[in-house]
C-alpha positions as CSV (number, residue, x, y, z in Angstrom):
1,X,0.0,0.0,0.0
2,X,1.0,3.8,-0.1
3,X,1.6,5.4,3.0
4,X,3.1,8.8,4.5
5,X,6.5,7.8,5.8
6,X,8.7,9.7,8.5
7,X,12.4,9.1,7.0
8,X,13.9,11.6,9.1
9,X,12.5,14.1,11.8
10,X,11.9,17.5,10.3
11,X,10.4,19.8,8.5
12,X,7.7,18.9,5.5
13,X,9.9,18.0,3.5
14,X,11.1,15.0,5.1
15,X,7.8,13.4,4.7
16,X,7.8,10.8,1.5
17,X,5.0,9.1,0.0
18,X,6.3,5.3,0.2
19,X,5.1,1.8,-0.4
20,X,4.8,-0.6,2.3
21,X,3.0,-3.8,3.6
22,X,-0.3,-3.5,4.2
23,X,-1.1,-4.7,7.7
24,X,-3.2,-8.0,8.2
25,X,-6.0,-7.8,11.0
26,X,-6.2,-9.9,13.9
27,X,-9.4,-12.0,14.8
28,X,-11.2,-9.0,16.4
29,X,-10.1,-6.3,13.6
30,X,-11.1,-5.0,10.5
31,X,-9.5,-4.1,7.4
32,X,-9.9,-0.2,6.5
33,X,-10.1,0.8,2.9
34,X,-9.2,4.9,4.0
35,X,-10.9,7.5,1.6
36,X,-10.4,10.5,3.8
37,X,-7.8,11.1,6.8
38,X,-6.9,14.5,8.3
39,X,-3.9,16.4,10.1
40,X,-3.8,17.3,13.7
41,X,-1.5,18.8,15.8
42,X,0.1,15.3,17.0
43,X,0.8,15.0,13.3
44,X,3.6,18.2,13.1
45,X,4.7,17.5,16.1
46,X,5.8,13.6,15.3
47,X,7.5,14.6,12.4
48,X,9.6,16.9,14.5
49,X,10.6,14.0,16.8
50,X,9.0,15.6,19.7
51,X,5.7,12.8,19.9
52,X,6.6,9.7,19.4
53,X,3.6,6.7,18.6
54,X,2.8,4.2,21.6
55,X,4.9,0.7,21.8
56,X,3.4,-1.2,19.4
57,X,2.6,1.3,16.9
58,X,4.0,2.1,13.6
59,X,6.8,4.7,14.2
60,X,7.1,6.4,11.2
61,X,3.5,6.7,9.7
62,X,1.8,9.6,10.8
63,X,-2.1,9.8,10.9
64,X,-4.7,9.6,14.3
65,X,-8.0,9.6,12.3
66,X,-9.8,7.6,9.2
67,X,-12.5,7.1,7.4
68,X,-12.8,4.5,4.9
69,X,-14.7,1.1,3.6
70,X,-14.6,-2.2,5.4
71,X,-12.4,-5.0,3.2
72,X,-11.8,-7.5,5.5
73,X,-13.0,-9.2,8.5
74,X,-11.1,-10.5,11.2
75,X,-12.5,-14.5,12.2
76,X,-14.1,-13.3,15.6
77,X,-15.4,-9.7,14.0
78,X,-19.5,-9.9,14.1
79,X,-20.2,-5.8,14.0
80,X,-19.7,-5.3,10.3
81,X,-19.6,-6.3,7.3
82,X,-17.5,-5.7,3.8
83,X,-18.2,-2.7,2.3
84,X,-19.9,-0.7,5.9
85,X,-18.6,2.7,5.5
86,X,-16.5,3.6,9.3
87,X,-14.5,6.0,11.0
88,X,-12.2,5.8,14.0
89,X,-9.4,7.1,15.8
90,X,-5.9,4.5,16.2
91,X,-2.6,5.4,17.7
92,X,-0.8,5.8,14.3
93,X,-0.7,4.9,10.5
94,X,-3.6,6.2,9.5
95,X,-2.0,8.3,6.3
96,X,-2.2,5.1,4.7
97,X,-4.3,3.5,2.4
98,X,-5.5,0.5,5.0
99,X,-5.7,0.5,8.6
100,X,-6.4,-2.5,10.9
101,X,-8.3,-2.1,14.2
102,X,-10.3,-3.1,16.7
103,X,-13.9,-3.8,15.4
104,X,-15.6,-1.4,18.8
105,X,-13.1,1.4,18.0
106,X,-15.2,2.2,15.3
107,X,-18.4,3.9,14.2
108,X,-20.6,4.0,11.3
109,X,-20.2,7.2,8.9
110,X,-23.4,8.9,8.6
111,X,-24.6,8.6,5.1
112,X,-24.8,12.6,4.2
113,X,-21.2,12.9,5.0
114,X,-18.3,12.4,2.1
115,X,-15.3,11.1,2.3
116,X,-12.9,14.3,3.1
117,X,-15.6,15.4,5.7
118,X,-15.7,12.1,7.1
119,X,-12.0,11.5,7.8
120,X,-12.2,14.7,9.8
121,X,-14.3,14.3,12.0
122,X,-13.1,11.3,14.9
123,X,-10.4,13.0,16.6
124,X,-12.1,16.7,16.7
125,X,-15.6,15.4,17.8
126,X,-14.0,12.6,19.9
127,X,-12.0,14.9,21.8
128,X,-14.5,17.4,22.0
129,X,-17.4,15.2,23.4
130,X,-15.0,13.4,25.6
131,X,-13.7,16.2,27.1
132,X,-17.3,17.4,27.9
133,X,-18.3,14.3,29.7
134,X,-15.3,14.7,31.7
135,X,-16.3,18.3,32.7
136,X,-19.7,16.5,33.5
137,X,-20.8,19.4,31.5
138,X,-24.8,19.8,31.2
139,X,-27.5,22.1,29.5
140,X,-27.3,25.7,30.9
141,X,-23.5,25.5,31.3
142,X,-21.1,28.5,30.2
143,X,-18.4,27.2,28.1
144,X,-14.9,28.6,27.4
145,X,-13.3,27.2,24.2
146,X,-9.3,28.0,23.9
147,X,-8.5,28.2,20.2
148,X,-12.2,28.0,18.5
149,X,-11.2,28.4,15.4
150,X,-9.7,25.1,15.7
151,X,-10.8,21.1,14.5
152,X,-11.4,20.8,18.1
153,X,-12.4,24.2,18.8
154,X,-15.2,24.2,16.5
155,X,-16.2,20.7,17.1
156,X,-17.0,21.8,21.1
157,X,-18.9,25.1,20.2
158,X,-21.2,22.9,17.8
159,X,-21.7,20.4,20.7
160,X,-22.1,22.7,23.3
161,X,-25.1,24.8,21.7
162,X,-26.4,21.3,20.1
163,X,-26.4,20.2,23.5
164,X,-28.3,23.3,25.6
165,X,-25.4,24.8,26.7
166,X,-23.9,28.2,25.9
167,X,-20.1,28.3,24.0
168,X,-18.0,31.5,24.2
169,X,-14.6,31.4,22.9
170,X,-11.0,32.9,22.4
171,X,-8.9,33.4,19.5
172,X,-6.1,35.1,18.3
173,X,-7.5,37.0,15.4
174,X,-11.0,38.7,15.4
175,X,-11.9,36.9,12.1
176,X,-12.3,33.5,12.9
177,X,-14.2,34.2,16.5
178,X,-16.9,36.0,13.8
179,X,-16.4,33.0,11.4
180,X,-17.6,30.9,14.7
181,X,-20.5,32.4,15.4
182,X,-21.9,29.9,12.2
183,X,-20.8,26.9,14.6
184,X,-22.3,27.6,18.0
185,X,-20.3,30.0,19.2
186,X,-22.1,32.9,21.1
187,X,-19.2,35.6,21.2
188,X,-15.6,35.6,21.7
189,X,-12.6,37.4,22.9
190,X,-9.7,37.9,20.9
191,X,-5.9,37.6,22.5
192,X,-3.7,39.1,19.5
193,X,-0.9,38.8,22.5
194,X,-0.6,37.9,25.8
195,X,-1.5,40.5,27.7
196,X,-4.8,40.8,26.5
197,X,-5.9,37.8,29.0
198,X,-5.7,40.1,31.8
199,X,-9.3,41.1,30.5
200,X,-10.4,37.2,30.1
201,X,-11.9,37.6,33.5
202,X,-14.0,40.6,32.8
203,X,-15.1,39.0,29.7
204,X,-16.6,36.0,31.9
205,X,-18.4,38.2,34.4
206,X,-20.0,40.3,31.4
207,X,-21.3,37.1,29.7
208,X,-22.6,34.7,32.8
209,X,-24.0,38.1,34.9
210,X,-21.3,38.1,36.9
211,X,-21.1,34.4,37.6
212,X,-17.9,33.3,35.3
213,X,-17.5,29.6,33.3
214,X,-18.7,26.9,34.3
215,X,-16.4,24.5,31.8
216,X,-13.2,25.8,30.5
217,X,-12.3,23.4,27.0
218,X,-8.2,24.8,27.4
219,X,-6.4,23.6,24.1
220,X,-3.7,26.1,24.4
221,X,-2.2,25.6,28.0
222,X,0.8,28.1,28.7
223,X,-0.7,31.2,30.0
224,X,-3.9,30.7,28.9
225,X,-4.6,27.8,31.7
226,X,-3.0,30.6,34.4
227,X,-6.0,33.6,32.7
228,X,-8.5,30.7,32.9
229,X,-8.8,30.2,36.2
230,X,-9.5,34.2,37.6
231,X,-12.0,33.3,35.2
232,X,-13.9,30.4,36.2
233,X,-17.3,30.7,38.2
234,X,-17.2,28.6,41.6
235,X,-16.9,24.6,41.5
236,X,-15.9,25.1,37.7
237,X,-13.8,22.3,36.0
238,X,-11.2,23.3,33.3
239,X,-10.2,20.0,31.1
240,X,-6.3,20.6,29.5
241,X,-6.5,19.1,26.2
242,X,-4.0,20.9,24.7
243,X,-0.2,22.6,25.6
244,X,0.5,24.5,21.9
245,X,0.8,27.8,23.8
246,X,3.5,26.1,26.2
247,X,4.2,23.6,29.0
248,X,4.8,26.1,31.5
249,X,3.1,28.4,33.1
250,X,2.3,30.2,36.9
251,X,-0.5,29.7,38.4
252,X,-2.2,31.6,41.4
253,X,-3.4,28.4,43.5
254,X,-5.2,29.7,45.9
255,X,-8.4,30.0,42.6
256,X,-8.4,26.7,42.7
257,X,-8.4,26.5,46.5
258,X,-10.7,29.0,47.0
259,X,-12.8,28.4,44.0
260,X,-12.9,24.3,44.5
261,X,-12.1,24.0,40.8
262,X,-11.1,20.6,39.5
263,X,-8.6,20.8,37.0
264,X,-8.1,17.3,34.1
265,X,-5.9,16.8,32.2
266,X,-6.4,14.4,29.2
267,X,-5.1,12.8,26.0
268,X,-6.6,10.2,24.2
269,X,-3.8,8.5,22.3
270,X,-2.2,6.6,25.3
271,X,-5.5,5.1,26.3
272,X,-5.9,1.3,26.7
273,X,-8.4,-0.2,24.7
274,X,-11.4,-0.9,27.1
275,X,-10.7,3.5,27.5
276,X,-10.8,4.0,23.5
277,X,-13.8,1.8,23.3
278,X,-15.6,3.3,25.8
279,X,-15.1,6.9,24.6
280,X,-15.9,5.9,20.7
281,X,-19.5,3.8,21.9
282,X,-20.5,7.3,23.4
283,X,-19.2,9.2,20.7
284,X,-21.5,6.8,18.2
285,X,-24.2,6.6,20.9
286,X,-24.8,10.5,21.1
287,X,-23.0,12.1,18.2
288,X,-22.9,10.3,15.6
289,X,-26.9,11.1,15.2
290,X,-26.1,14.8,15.7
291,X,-23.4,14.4,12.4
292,X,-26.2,12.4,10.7
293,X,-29.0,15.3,10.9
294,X,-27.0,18.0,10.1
295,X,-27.5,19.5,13.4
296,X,-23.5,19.7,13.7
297,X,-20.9,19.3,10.6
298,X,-17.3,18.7,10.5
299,X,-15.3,22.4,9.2
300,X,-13.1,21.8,7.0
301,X,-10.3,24.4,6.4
302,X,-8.7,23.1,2.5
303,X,-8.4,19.1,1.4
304,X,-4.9,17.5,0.4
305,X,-5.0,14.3,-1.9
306,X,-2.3,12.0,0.3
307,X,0.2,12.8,-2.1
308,X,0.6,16.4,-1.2
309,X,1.3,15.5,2.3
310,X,4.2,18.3,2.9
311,X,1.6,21.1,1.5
312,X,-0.8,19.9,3.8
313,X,1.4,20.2,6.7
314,X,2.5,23.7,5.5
315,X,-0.9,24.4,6.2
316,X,-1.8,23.2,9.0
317,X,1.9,24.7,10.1
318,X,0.8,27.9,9.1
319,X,-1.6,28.2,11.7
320,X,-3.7,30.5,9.5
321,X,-6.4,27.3,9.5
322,X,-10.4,27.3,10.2
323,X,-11.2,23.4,11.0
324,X,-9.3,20.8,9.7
325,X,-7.1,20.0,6.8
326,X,-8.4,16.8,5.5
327,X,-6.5,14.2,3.2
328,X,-8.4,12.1,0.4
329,X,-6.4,8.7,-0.3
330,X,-7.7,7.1,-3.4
């Protein structure tokens, strides 16, 4: 098969499109035909050297999400059948033109959806309603999304109105926080630099009457985890999905003390499997039929074939993006 390979860590260019085996499922897997893929964050940063895959994973084939047609069946597989059109998330290889994975890590693709919209929906929506559940988010809440304008971003804001509560949201340019407002979002505040989260706070109080966020969906980390915190109504919960922003950061503890927030951190690709299954049955249970009436949609920022991998992650590097860059393999 043709794959994305990793020969060396760096930038796009050290990306090649190479043939390789094709792996063979076990009894409980299925064989992926993938149509549509998409880039995420992970993605750059693996190429750089700086995530490396699971044990057990392919090392140097990039790829977290698929979408594709079921083309083989696994002896003990009884949930689908050749030809069933499916999505998931696995820990690596899925810029490929098969995958092979456990039969419960996927879901069915709604029938309205094609292919490049379909490949970018797992991880985004995945993540997003995940995260939620761990929040124990619930109708009425006030939700602060990090980085809106992102896969993830926009997946939440969708969710969160879908789902009765209200999404608010930060950004670093003014443009995509309007551009939101088509995907949930109820207003925004934009951070062009730094010190414009000293007025994240105010912006809370003005939008929950005084009473701050309930939820806080951080993809950025860095200072933005410190800002979100003054900001944060009492017995909030902030779940740390992402660190793009940086690692680091200081914190004034005594909101959290006084505040009784719970702060999560969480990550889906070093789950076990009974985790991954868990998260992708709710994700088929109660989103998948949100994805199916239209009610919420997968953004898609520009489409790749898999041969122009290195544009694709020029773009996605560019951080200039609205939603996802999605990948069509053939």
């Amino acid at each position: 098969m043709k794959a994305v390979v990793i020969n060396s860590f760096g930038g796009p260019e050290v990306l090649e499109i190479q043939d390789v085996p094709a792996p063979q499922p076990g009894p409980e897997e299925v064989l992926v035909h993938v149509r549509g893929s998409a880039l995420n964050r992970a993605d750059l940063l693996q190429r750089l050297g700086r995530y490396a895959a699971p044990p057990g994973t392919t090392q140097n084939i990039p790829g977290l999400e698929f979408a594709g047609e079921v083309v083989e069946l696994g002896a003990k597989v009884h949930r689908w059948n050749k030809g069933d059109r499916v999505m998931g998330i696995i820990a690596g290889g899925a810029h490929a033109e098969f995958v092979s994975t456990h039969e419960d890590v996927l879901a069915a693709v709604p029938p309205n959806l094609e292919w490049p919209a379909a490949g970018a929906v797992p991880e985004v929506f995945i993540t997003a309603h995940d995260a939620l559940q761990q929040a124990g988010f619930k109708a009425g809440d006030n939700v602060l999304i990090h980085a809106v304008g992102s896969g993830v971003g926009l997946a939440a804001s969708q969710l969160v109105k879908a789902l009765g509560g209200r999404a608010f949201g930060t950004s670093r340019t003014p443009d995509k926080i309007e551009r939101a407002k088509a995907f949930g979002l109820e207003s925004g505040y934009s951070v062009p630099d730094v010190s414009a989260l000293a007025g994240l706070s105010a912006f809370g109080r003005n939008m929950t009457g005084d009473r701050g966020f309930d939820v806080v969906l951080d993809l950025t980390g860095g200072p933005y985890f410190a800002a979100s915190l003054e900001a944060m109504a009492m017995r909030a919960r902030l779940i740390l999905i992402g660190g793009v922003a940086g690692g680091k950061t200081e914190v004034d503890l005594y909101q959290i003390l006084g505040k009784r927030l719970h702060v999560i951190g969480t990550v889906l690709r070093t789950r076990s499997l009974q985790e991954k299954i868990a998260v992708t049955t709710a994700f088929a249970r109660e989103v998948v039929p949100l994805l199916a009436s239209g009610t919420i949609q997968p953004v898609v920022d520009s489409v790749f074939p898999l041969e122009e991998i290195q544009d694709a992650h020029r773009r996605l590097g560019s951080n200039q993006t609205f939603g996802k860059v999605a990948l069509t393999i053939s």
